[in-house]
C-alpha positions in Angstrom: -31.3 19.7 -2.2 -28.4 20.8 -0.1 -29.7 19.0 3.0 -30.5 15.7 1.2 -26.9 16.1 -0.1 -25.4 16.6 3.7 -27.9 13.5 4.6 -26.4 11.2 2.2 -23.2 12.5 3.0 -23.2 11.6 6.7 -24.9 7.9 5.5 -22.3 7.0 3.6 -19.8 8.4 6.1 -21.1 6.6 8.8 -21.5 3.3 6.9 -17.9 3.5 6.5 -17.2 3.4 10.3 -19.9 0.8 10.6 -17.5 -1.7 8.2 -14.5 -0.7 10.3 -15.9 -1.9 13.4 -17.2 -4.7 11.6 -13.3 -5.6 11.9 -12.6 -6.7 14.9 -9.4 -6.8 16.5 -8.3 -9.9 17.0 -4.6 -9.3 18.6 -5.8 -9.7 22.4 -5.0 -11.8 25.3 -7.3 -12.5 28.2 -5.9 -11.5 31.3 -6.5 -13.0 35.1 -10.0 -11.6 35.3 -11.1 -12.7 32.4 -11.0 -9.6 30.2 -9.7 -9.0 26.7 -6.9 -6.9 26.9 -5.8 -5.9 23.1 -2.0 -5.5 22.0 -0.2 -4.2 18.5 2.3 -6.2 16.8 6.0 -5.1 18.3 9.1 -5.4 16.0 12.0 -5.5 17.7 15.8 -6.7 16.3 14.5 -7.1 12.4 16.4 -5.5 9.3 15.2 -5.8 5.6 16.3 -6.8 2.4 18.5 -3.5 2.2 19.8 -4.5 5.4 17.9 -1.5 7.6 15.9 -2.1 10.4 12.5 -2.3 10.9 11.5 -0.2 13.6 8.0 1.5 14.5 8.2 4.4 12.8 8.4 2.3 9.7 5.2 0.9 10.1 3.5 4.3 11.9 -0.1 4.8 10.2 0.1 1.8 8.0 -1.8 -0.6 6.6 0.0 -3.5 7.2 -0.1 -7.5 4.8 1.9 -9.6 6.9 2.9 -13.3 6.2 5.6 -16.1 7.5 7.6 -17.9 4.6 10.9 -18.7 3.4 12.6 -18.8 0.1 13.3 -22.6 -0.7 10.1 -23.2 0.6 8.4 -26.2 -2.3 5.2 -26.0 -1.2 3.0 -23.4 0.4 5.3 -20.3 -0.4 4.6 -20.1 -4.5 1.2 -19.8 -4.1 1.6 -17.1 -1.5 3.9 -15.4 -3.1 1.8 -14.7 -6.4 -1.3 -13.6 -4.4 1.0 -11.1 -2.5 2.2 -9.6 -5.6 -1.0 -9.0 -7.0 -2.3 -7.8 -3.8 1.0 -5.0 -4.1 0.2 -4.1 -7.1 -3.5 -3.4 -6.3 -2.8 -1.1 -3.7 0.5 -0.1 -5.3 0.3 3.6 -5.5 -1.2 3.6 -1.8 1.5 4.5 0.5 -0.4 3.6 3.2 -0.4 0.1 2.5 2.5 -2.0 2.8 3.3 -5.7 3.0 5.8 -7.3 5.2 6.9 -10.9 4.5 9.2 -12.4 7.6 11.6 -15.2 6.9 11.3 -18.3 9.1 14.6 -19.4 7.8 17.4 -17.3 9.0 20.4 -19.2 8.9 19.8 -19.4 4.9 17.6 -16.1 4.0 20.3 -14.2 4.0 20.1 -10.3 3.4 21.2 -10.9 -0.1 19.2 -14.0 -0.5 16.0 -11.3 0.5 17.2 -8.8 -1.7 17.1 -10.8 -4.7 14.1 -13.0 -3.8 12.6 -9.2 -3.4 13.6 -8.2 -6.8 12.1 -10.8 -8.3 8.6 -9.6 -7.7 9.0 -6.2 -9.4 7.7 -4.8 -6.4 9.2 -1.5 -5.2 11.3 -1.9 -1.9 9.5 0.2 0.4 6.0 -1.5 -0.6 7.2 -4.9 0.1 9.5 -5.3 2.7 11.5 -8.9 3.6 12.6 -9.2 6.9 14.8 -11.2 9.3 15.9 -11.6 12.7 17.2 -14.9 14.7 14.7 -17.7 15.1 14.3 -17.1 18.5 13.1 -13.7 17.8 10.6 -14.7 14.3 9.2 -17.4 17.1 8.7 -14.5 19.4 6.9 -12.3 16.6 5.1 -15.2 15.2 3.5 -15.8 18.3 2.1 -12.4 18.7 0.8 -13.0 14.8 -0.8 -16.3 16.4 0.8 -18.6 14.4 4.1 -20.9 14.7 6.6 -22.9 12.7 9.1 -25.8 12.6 11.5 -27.8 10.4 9.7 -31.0 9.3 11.5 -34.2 9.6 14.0 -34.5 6.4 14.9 -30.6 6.7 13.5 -29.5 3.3 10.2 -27.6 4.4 9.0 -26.1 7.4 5.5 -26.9 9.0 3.7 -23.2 8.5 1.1 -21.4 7.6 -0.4 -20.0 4.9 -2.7 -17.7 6.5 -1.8 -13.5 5.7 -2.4 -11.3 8.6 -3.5 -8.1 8.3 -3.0 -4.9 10.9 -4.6 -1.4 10.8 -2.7 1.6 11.7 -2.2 1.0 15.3 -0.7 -2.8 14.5 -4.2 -4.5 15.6 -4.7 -7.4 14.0 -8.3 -7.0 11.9 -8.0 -10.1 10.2 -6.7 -13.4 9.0 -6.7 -14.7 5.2 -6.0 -18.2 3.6 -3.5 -17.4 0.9 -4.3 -20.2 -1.2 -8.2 -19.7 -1.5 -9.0 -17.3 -3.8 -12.2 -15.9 -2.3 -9.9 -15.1 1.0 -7.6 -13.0 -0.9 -10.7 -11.2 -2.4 -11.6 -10.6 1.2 -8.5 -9.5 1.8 -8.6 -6.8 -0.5 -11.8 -5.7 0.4 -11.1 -5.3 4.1 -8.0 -3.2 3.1 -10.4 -0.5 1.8 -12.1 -0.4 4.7 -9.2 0.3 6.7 -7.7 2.3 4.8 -10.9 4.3 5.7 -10.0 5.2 9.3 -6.8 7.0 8.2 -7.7 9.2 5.1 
């Protein structure tokens, strides 16, 4: 009975690393011989909504939810927004997991502006951070994220995405995630778990 226990034991255990490599990392570049050559997400010159920096030991061995947005934004941002707060509250008692939300809008996402667009969720600071830097740099870390932006003609939106990215521990990206379908944000979710299984 024991060694049918141990049997299942190591099944199970090794289906879970099957479904992490099932992820793949996606944060790569090919270099001039034509080989991937992965890289992790680099924060450099960002504060947050309490106005401290974001540096890499605040992200060291997290599970990280990362999105682009801005808050006067009339269009994609609501949407994003509400399926980022309940994917915080899922995984709210999980320090491991943490979501980071960069402003594309700098000049007018103040750190006050952040603090009380960051209040508004309910969400505890140090689950949900909202972050800054000049545009220059957001373009810089957006790139690494695979994604751009840009003011649209009359000045009252940007042109963005609303794909969430997310990283495992080592700032990989495993995955991308269309915040306004629903079954992508269930997928979301789900591939959190698994991550969350190569660090506990």
């Amino acid at each position: 009975m024991k060694q049918l226990l141990f049997v299942l034991l190591a099944i199970v255990l090794m289906g879970c690393q099957s479904n992490v490599e099932e992820l793949p990392i996606l944060s790569y570049k090919i270099n001039s011989e034509g080989e991937k050559e992965t890289y992790s997400i680099k924060y450099s010159n960002f504060k947050d909504q309490d106005g401290l920096h974001v540096s890499a030991e605040t992200i060291q061995n997290k599970i990280i939810v990362a999105n682009f947005f801005f808050t006067r934004c009339p269009s994609i941002c609501p949407p994003m927004r509400t399926e980022l707060i309940k994917v915080a509250e899922e995984f709210i008692t999980n320090d491991a997991v943490l979501l980071i939300s960069h402003t594309i809008d700098p000049k007018n996402d103040t750190i006050e502006v952040l603090k009380n667009y960051s209040e508004a969720t309910a969400i505890p600071n140090h689950k949900w951070l909202f972050v800054t830097s000049s545009e220059e740099n957001t373009k810089h870390l957006a790139a690494q994220f695979m994604t751009n932006f840009k003011p649209n003609e009359d000045g009252t939106d940007f042109y963005h995405s609303s794909y969430i990215a997310l990283l495992d521990h080592n700032q990989n990206i495993r995955g991308f995630y269309n915040s306004l379908i629903p079954e992508e944000v269930t997928r979301l979710k789900k591939d959190i778990k698994t991550l969350l299984t190569s660090i506990n």
